[in-house]
C-alpha positions as CSV (number, residue, x, y, z in Angstrom):
1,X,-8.6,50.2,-46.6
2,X,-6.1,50.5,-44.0
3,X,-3.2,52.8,-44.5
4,X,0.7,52.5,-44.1
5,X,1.2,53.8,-40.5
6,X,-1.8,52.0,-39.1
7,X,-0.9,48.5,-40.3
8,X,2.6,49.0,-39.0
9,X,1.1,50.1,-35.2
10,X,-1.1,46.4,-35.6
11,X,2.1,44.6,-36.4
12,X,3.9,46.6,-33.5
13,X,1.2,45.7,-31.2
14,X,1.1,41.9,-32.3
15,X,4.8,41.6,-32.0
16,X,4.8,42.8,-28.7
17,X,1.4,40.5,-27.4
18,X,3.5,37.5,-29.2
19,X,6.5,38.2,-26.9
20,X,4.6,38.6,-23.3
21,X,2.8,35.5,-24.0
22,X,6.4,34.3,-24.8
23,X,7.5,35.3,-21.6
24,X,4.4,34.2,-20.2
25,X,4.9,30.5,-21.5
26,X,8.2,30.9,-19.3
27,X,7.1,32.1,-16.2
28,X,4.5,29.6,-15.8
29,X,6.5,27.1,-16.6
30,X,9.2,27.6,-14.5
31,X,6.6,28.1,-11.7
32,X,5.0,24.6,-12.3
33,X,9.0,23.3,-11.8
34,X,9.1,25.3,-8.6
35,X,5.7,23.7,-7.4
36,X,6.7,20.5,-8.4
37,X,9.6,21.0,-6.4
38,X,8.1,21.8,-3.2
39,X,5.4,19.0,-3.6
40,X,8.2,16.5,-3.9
41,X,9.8,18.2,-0.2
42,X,6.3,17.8,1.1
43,X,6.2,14.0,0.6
44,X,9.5,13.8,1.7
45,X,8.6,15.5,4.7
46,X,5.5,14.0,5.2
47,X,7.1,10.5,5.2
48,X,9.6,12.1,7.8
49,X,7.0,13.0,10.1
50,X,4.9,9.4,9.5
51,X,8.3,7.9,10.5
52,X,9.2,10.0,13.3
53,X,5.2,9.4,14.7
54,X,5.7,5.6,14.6
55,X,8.3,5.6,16.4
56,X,11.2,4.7,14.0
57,X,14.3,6.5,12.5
58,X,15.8,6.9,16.1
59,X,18.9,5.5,18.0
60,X,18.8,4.1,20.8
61,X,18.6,6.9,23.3
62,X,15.2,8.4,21.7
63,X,11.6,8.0,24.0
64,X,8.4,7.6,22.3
65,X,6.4,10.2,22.6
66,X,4.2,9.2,25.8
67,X,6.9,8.4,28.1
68,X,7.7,10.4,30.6
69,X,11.8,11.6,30.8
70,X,13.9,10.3,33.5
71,X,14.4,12.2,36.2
72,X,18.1,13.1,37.5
């Protein structure tokens, strides 16, 4: 039978593994925000670029991309 002092070190150590797999819990989930983030600026992007590549989004004064710039 387990003593005193070695059933208060198991509860020390279980109260401590209960509060890094607290913090744990967190961290991964504010990391899976942060990704979610960036995956939501990457589709932006990416329909940016799609835009940009056919050609739309521009004024006026902008050149597709296989014509030659005037010359002065």
């Amino acid at each position: 039978m387990p003593d005193q002092a070695d059933t208060e070190i198991i509860l020390q150590r279980l109260q401590k593994m209960e509060q890094h797999v607290a913090e744990q819990d967190t961290e991964i989930y504010r990391l899976s925000k942060r990704v979610d983030n960036l995956v939501n600026a990457l589709q932006v992007q990416k329909l940016q670029i799609e835009a940009l590549a056919q050609g739309g989004a521009g004024g006026a004064d902008t050149m597709p991309a296989d014509e030659k710039p005037p010359h002065y």
